[in-house]
C-alpha positions in Angstrom: 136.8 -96.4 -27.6 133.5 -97.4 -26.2 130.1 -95.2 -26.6 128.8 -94.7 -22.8 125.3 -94.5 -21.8 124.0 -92.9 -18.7 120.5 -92.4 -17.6 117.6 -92.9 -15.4 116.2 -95.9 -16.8 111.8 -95.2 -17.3 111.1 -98.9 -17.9 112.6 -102.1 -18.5 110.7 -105.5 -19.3 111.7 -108.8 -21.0 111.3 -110.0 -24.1 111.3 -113.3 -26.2 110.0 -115.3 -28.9 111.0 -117.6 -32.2 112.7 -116.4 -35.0 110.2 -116.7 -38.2 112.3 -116.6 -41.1 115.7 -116.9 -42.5 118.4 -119.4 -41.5 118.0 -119.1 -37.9 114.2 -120.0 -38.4 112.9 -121.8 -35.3 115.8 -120.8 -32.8 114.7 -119.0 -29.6 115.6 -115.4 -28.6 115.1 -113.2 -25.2 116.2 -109.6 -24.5 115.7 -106.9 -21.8 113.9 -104.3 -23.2 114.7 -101.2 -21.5 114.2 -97.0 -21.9 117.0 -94.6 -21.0 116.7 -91.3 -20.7 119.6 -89.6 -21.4 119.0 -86.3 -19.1 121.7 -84.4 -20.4 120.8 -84.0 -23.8 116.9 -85.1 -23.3 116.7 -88.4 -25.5 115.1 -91.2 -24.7 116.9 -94.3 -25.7 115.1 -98.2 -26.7 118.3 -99.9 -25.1 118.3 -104.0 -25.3 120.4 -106.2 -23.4 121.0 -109.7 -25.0 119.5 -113.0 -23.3 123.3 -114.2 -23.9 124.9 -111.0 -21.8 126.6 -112.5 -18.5 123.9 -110.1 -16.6 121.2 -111.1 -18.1 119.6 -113.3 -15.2 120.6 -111.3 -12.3 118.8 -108.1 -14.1 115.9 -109.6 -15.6 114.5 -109.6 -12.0 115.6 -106.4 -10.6 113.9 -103.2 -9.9 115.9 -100.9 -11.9 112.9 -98.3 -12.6 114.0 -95.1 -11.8 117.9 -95.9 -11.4 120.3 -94.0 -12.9 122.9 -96.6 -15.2 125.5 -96.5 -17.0 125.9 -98.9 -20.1 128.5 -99.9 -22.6 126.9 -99.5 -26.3 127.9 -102.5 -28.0 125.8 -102.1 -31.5 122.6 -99.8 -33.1 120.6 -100.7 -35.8 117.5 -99.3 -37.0 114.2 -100.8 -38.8 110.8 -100.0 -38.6 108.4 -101.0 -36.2 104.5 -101.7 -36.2 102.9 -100.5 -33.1 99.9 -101.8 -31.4 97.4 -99.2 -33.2 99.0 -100.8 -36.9 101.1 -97.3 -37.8 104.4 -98.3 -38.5 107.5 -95.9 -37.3 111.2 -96.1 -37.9 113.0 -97.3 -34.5 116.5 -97.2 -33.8 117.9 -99.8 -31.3 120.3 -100.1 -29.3 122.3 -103.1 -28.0 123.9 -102.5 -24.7 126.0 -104.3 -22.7 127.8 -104.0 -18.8 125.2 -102.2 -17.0 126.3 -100.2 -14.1 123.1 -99.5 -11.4 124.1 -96.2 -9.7 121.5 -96.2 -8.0 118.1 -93.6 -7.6 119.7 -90.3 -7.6 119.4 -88.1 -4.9 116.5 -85.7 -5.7 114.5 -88.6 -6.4 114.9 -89.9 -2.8 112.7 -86.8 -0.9 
């Protein structure tokens, strides 16, 4: 059974570079980098959706701030992560997959 996702989504933005290092060195790489908050429990979530997923291009351009989704969690992995002020913090990631826009909810419309 698949882990489901649902949330109002507080940003989303794409991503992409070069791999550095290791076997893959020199290969190209792009994601959508997007926050869910998960409003039932109160988490916020650092969700990625893979430049290879089917909806990649028809979401990269759409105005999803604010939407409540629904994802499928296809993987997690954690690391740490160096942010812009140089302290480095432990980050856990998570891949998602078939993304469901349900739209802005209701309370958010008035």
């Amino acid at each position: 059974m698949a882990a489901i996702l649902t949330g109002i989504v507080l940003n989303k933005r794409p991503l992409s570079g070069v791999i550095e290092e290791g076997a893959r060195k020199g290969e190209g790489w792009r994601f959508l980098s997007m926050e869910i908050n998960d409003m039932r429990f109160g988490r916020v979530w650092s969700c990625q959706l893979r430049g290879d997923d089917p909806q990649y291009d028809d979401l990269e351009g759409a105005d999803l701030i604010g939407h409540k989704v629904k994802v499928t969690v296809s993987a997690q992995t954690a690391g740490e992560r160096t942010l812009k002020d140089g302290r480095k913090i432990m980050q856990i990631r998570t891949q998602v997959t078939n993304l469901k826009d349900l739209g802005v909810p209701a309370d958010e419309d008035e």
